[in-house]
C-alpha positions in Angstrom: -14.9 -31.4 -6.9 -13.3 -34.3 -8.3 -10.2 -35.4 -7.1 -7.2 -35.7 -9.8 -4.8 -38.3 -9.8 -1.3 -38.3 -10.5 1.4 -40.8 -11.7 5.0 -41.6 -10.8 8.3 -42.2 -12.3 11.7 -42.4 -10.2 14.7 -42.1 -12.1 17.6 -43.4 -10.7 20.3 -44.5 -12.7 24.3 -44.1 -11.2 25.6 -46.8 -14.0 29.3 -45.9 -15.1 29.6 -45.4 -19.0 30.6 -48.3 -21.1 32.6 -48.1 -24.7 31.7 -52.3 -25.1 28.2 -53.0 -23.7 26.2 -53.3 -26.7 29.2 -55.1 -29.0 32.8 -56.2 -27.6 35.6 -54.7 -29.9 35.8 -56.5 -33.4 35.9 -55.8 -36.8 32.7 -57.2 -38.4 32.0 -57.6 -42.4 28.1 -56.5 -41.6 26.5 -57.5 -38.7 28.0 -56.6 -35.0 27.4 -59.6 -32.6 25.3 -57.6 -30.0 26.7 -58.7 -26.4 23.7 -56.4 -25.0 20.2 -55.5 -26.6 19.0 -53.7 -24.1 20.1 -51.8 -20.5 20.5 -53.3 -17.6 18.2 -53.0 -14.3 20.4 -50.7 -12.9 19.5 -47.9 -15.0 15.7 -48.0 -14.0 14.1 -48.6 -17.3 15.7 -45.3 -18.5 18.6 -44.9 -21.8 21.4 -43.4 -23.0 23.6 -41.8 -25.9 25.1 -44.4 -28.1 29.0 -44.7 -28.7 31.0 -46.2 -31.3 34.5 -46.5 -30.1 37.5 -47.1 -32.9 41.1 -48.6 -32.4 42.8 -47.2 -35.8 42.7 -44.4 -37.8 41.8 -46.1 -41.7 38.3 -46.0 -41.2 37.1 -42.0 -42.0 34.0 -42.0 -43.3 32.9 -45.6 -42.7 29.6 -46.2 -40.8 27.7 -47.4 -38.2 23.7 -48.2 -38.4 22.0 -48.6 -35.5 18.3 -50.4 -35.1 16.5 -50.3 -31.6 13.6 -48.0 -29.6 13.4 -44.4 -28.7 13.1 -43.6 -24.9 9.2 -43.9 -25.3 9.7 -47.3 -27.3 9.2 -46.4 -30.5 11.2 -47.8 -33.6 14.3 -46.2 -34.4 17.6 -45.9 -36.4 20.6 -44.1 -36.2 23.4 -43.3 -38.5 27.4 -43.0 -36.3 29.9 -42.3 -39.2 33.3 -43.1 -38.0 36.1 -40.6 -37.8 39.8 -41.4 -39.2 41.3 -41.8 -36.1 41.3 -43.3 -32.4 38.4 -41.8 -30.7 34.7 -42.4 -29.2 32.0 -41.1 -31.4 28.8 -40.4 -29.9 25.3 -40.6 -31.6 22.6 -37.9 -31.4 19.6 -39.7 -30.3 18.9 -41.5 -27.1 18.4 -45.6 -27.3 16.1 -47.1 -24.7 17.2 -50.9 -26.6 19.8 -51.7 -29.3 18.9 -54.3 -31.5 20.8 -54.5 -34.4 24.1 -52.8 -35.5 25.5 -52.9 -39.0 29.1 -51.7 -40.3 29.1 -49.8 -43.9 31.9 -52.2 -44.8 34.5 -54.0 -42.8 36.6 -51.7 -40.7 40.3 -51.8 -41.0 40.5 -51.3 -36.7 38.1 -52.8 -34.2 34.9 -50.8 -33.2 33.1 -51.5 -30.5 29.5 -49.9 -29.0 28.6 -48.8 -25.6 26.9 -45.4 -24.2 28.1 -42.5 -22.6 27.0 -40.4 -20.0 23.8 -38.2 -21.3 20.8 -40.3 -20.1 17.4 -40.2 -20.1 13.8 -41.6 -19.7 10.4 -41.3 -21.4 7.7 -40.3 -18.5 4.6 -40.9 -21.7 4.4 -40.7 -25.0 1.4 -39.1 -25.4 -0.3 -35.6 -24.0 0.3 -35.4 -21.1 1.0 -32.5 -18.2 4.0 -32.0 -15.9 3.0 -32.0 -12.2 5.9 -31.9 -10.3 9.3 -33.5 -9.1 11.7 -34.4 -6.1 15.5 -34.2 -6.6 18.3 -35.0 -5.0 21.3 -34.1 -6.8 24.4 -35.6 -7.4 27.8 -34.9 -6.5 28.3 -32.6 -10.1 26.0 -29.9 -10.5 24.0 -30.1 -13.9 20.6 -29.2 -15.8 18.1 -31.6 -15.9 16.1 -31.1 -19.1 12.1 -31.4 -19.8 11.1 -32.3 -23.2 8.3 -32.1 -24.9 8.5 -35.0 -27.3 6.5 -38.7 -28.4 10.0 -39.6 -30.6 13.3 -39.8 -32.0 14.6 -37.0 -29.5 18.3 -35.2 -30.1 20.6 -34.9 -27.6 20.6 -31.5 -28.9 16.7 -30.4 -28.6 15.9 -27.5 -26.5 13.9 -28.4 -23.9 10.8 -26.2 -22.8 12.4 -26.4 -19.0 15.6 -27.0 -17.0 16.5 -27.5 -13.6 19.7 -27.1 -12.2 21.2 -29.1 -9.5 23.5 -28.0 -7.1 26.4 -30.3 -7.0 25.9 -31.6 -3.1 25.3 -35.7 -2.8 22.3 -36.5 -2.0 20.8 -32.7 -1.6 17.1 -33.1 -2.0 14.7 -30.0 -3.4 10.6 -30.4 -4.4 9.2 -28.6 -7.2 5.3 -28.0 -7.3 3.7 -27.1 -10.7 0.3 -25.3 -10.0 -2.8 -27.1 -11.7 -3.1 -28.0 -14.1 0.6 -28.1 -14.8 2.6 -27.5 -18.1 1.4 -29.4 -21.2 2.9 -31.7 -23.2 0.7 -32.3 -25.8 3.0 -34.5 -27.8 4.8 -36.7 -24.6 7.1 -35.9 -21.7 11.2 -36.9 -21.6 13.7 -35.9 -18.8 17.3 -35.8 -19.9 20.2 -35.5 -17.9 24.0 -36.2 -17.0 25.5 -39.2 -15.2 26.4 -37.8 -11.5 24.5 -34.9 -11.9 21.4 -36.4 -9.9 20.9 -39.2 -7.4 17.3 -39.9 -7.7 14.1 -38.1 -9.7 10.9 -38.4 -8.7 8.8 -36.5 -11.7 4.7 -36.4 -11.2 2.8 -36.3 -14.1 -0.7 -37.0 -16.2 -1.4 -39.5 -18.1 
């Protein structure tokens, strides 16, 4: 019999949430001046929610456009309309880079862009088959989600499994699929909460 190989990805990603990574507080005509374009190593090559933060509460309805890649890499945009008051706004899809960021118009307050703290990472972006993982969890208990997805994933999707960690630092737990695993015939994405794991290992085809 032939022997079947797996690969590897480790997730590992303990970076705090930032409301200015991506653009510094400002009040553009058009164009934001992008301080970041894409994460830093420290989140392992994996992405987060986007934010727009405002500072006043005269600019309801005005919007944000943002250009960049999916978790897989592919080309995408997303639309953060701005509420009329104070607050952090987050997006609905998952950014891997940032780009480009474009106000409607002018805002009366500053706005600045960062990411929260629902993350995530593209395994591959084609059919594929989970295999297995390795978790050790962080120090809040949480569901890490499996996707079956190639693009433009919502923070919102219902995922085709969960896992849920246990809230000890550091706990470790193995999960084997039996061959030939679970399919995902259009790509495989893990989702998940800052704090909620330490480190995933997640085995898969492709």
């Amino acid at each position: 019999m032939a022997s079947t190989y797996v690969n590897v990805k480790t997730i590992m990603d303990e970076t705090a949430s930032s409301a200015t990574y991506f653009a510094a507080a400002a009040r553009p005509n058009t164009s934001f001046t992008m301080a970041n374009t894409a994460f830093a190593s420290s989140h392992n090559g994996g992405g987060a929610v986007i934010t727009a933060t405002t500072a006043g509460s005269s600019d309801s309805g005005k919007t944000v456009t943002l250009t960049g890649t999916d978790l897989n890499g592919n080309a995408q945009t997303e639309v953060i309309t701005l509420p009329g008051s104070a607050t952090e706004t987050a997006g609905t899809k998952y950014f891997l880079t940032v780009t480009a960021a474009e106000m409607s118009t002018q805002p009366a307050g500053n706005v600045s862009l960062g990411f929260n703290a629902s993350r995530g990472m593209g395994m591959f972006g084609g059919r594929t088959a989970l295999k297995g993982f390795t978790c050790c969890s962080g120090g809040t208990a949480g569901d890490v989600k499996f996707h079956n997805s190639s693009s433009g994933l919502l923070s919102s999707d219902t995922p085709f499994m969960q896992y849920r960690t246990n809230g000890t630092a550091d706990n470790e737990t193995h999960f084997n699929i039996p061959a030939p695993g679970v399919l995902c015939s259009s790509g495989l994405v893990v989702t998940y909460t800052l704090d909620n794991i330490d480190q995933m290992n997640v085995l898969y085809n492709g």
